[in-house]
N, CA and C atoms as an extended XYZ file, in Angstrom:
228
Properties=species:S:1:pos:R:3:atomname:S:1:resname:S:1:resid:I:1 pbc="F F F"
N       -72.045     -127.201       24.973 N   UNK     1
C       -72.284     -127.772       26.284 CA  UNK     1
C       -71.675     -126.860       27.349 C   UNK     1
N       -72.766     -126.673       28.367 N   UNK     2
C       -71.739     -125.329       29.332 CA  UNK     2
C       -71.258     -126.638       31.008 C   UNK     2
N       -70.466     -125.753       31.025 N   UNK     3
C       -69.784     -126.826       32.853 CA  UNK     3
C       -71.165     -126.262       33.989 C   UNK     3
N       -70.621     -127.666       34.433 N   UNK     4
C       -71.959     -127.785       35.744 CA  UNK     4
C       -71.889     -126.610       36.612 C   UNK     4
N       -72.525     -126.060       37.190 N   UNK     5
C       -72.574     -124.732       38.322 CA  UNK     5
C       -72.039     -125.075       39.488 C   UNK     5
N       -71.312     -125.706       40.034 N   UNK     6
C       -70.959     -126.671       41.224 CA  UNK     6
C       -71.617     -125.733       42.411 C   UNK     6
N       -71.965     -124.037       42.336 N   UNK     7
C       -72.093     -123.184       43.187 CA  UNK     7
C       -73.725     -123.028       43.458 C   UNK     7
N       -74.413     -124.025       42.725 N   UNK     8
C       -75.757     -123.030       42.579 CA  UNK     8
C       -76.541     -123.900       43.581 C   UNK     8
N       -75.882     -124.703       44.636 N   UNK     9
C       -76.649     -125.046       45.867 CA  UNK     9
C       -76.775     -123.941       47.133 C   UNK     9
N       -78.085     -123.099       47.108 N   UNK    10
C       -77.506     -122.383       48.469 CA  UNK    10
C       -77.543     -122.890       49.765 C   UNK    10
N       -75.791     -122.129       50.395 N   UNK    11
C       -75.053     -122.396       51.835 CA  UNK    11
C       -75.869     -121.454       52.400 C   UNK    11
N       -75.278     -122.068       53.700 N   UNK    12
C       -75.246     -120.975       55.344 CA  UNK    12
C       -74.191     -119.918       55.101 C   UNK    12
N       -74.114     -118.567       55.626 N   UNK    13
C       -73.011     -117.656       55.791 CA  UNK    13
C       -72.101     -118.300       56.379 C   UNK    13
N       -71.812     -119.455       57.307 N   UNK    14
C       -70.407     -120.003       57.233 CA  UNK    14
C       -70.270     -120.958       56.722 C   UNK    14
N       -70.648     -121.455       55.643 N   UNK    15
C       -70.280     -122.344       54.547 CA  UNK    15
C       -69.855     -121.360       53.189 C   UNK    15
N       -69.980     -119.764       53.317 N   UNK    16
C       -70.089     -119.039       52.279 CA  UNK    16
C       -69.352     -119.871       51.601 C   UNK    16
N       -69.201     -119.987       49.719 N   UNK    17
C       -68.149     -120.131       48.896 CA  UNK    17
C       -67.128     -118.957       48.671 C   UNK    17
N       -67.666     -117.844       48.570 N   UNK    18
C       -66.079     -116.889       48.702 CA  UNK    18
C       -66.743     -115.621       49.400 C   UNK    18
N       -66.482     -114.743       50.449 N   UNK    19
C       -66.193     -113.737       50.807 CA  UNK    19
C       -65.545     -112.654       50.608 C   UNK    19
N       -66.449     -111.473       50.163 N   UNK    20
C       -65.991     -110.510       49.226 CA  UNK    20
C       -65.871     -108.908       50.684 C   UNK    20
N       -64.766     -108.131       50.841 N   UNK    21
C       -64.862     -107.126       51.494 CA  UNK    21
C       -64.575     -105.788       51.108 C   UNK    21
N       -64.933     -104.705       51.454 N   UNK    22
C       -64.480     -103.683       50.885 CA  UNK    22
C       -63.023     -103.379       51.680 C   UNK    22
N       -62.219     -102.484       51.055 N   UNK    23
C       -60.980     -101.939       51.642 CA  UNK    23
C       -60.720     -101.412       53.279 C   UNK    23
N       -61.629     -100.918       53.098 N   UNK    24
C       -61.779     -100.501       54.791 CA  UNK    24
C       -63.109     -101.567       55.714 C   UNK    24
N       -63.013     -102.540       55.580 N   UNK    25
C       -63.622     -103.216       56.117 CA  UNK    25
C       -64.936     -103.190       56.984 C   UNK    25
N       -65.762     -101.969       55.742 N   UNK    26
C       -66.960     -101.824       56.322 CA  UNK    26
C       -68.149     -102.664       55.777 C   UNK    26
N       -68.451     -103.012       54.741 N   UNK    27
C       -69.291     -104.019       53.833 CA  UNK    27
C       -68.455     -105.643       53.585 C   UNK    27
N       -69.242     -106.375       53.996 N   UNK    28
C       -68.759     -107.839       53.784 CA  UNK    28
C       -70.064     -108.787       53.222 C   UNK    28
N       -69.566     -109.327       51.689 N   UNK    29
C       -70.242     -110.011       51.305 CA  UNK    29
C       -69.944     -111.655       51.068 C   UNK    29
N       -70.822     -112.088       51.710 N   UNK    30
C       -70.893     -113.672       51.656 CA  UNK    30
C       -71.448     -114.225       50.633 C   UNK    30
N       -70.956     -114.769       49.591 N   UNK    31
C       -71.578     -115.450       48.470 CA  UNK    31
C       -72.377     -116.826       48.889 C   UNK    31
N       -73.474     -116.397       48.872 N   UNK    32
C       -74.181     -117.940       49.234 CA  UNK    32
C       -74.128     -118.885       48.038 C   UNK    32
N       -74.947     -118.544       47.089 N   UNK    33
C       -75.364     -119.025       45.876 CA  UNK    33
C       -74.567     -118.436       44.799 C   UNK    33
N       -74.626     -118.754       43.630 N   UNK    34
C       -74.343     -118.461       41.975 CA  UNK    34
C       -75.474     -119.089       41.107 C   UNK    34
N       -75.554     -117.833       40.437 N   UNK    35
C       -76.692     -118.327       39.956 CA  UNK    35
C       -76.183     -119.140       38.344 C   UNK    35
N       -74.782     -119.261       37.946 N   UNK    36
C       -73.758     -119.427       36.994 CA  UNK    36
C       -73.056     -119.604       37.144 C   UNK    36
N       -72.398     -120.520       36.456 N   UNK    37
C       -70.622     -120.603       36.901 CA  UNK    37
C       -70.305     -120.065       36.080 C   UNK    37
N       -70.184     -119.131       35.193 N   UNK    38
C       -69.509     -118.015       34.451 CA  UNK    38
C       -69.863     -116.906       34.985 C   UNK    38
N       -69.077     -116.513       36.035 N   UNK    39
C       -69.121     -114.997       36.534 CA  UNK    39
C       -68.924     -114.000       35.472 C   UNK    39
N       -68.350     -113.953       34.636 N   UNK    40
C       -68.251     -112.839       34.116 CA  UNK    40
C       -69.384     -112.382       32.830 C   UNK    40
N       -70.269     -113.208       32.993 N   UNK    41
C       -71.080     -113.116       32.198 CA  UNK    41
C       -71.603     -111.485       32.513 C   UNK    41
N       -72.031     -110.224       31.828 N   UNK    42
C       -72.780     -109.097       31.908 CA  UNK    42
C       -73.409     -108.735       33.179 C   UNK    42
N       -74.312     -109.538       33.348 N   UNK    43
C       -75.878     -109.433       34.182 CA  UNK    43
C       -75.395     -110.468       35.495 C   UNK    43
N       -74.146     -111.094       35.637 N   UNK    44
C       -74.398     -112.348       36.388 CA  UNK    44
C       -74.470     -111.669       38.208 C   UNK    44
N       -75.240     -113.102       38.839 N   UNK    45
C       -76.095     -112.523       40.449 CA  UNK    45
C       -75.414     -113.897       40.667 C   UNK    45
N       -75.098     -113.194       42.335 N   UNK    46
C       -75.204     -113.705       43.277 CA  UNK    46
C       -75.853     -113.629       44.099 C   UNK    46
N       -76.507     -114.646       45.258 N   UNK    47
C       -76.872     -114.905       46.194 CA  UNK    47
C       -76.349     -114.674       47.478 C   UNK    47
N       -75.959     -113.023       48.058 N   UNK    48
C       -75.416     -112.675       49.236 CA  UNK    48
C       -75.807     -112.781       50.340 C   UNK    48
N       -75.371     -112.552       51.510 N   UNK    49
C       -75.700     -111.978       52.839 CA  UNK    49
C       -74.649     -111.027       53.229 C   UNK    49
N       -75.227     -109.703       52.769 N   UNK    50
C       -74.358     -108.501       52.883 CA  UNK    50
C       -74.332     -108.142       54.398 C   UNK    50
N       -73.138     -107.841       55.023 N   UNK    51
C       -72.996     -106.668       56.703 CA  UNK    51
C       -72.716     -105.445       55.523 C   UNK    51
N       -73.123     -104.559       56.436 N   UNK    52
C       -72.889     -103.349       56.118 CA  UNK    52
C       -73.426     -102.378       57.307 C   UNK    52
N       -72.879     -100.591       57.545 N   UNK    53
C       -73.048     -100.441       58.685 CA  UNK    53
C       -74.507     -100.020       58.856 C   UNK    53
N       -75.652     -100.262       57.347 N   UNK    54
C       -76.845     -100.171       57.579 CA  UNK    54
C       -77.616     -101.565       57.724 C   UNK    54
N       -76.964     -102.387       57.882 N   UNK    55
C       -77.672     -103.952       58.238 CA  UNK    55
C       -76.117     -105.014       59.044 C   UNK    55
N       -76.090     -104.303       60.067 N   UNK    56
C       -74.850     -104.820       61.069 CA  UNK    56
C       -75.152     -106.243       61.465 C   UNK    56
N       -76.510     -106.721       61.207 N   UNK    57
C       -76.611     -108.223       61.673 CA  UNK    57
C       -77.461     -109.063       60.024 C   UNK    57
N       -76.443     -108.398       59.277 N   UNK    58
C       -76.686     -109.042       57.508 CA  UNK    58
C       -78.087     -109.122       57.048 C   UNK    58
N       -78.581     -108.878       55.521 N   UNK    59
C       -79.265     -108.952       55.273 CA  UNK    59
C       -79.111     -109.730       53.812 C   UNK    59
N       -80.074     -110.505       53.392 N   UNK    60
C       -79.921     -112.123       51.899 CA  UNK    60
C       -80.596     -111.103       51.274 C   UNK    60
N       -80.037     -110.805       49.793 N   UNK    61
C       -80.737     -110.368       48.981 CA  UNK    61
C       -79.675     -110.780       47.598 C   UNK    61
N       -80.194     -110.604       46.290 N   UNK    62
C       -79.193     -111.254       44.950 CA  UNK    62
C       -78.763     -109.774       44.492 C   UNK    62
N       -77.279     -110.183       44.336 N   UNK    63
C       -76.462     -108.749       43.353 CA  UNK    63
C       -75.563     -109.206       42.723 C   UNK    63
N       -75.610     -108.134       41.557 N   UNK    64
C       -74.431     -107.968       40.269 CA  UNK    64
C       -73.186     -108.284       40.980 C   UNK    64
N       -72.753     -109.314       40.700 N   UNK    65
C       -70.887     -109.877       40.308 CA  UNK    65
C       -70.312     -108.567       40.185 C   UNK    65
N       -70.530     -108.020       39.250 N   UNK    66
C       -70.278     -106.647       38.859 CA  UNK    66
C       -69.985     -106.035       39.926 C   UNK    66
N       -70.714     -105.421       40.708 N   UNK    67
C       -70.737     -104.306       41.832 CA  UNK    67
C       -69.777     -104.458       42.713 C   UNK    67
N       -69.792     -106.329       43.022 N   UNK    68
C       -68.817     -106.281       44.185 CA  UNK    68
C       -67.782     -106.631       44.088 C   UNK    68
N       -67.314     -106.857       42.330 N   UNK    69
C       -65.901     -106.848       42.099 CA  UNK    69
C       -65.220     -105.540       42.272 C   UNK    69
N       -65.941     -104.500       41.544 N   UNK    70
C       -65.964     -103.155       41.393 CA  UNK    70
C       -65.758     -102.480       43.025 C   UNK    70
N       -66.353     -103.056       43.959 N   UNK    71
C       -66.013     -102.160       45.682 CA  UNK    71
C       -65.319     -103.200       46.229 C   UNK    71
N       -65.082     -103.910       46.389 N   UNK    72
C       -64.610     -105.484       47.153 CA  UNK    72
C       -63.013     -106.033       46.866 C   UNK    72
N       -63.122     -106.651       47.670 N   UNK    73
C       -61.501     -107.795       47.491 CA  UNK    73
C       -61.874     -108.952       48.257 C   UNK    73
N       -61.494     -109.978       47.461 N   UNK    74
C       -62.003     -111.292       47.464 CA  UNK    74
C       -61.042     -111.428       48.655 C   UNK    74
N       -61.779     -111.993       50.054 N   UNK    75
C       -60.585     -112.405       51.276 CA  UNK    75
C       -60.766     -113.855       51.239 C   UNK    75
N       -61.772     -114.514       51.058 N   UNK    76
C       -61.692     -115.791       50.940 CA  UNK    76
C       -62.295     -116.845       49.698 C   UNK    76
């Protein structure tokens, strides 16, 4: 039996569930959705709205857990 996804309703960017940034505070990712509540699963996606300084007014698209543990620090 796996635990309920409590995350897999998607929010607004200020309802994000956690906010992921890089070190120098140029990329900020808003976790909208989960598509799992086991992040650490291989393959597991989220449901972002990435800033970055090539989409300064955010852009929704799904990415690897992976990636943005790997560039990021969880601020909220």
């Amino acid at each position: 039996m796996s635990a309920k996804n409590a995350q897999a309703k998607t929010v607004k960017r200020e309802n994000a569930y956690e906010i992921w940034e890089t070190p120098d505070s140029t990329w900020t990712w808003y976790v909208l959705k989960k598509y799992q509540a086991d992040d650490s699963q291989p393959y597991a996606r989220w449901l972002c709205e990435v800033v970055s300084p090539f989409t300064p007014q955010g852009e929704t698209g799904d990415t690897y857990v992976k990636d943005v543990r790997e560039n990021a620090i969880r601020i909220k």
